[in-house]
N, C-alpha and C positions, 0 to 999 in steps of 0.2 A: 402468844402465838395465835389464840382464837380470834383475836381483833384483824391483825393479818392477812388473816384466810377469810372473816369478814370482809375486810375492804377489797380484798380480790375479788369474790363475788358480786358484791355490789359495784366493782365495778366491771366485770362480764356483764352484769344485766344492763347499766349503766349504758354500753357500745352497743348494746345489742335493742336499745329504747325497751328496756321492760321495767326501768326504775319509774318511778315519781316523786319527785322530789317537795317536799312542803306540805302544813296539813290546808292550807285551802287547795294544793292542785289536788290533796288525795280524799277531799271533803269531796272534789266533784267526780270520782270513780263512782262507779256503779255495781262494781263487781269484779271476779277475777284477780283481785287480791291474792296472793299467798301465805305472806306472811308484812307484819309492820315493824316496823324497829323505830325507837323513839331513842331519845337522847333523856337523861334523866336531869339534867337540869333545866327543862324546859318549864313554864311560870306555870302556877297552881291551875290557871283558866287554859290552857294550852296541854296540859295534862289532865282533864277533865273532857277537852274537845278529844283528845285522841283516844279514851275512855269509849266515848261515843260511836266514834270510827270505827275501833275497834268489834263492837257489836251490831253498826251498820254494815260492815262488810265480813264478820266473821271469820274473819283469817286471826292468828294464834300473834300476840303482840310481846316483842322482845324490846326491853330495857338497855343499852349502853351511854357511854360515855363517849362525848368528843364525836359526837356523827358527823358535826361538818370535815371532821377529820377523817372520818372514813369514806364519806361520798365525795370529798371534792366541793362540798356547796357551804360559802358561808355563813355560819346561823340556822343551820339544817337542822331542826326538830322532829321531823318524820318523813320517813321514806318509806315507802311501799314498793316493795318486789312482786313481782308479775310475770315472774316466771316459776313452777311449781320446782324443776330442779334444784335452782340454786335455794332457794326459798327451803327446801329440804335439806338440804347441804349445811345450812349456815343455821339450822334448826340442830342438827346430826352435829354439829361442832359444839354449840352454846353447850349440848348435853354431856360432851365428855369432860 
């Protein structure tokens, strides 16, 4: 049920241009971040970049499975939301 309401989220943010999709588009953010979601079978150098990410932009980094299947984007390893609601929302669901 939590994947679900994930992928509805991200894709409300998605329509609304507040996702980003891949870890090069999200390597060239600056800020503004909310939260990052990673895909867990991403390769060892790929999960080490988004390690990185993770503490260059400060935002709280969540683990699933199958992201290109919740964003829509083939081969999707990290997404970045950019928008504080949903970003809270889908924080507020992992937890229950």
């Amino acid at each position: 049920m939590a994947e679900s309401k994930t992928a509805a989220y991200l894709g409300f943010a998605r329509r609304a241009g507040k996702l980003t999709l891949g870890v090069n588009a999200v390597s060239m953010l600056r800020g503004g971040v909310y939260l990052l979601i990673a895909d867990s079978s991403a390769s060892e150098n790929t999960k080490k970049e988004i390690e990185k990410l993770t503490r260059k932009l400060s935002a709280p980094l969540v683990w699933t499975e199958r992201l290109d299947l919740l964003t829509g984007k083939e081969f999707c390893k990290l997404a970045a939301l950019r928008e504080r609601n949903l970003a809270e929302a889908i924080l507020a669901e992992r937890r229950d």
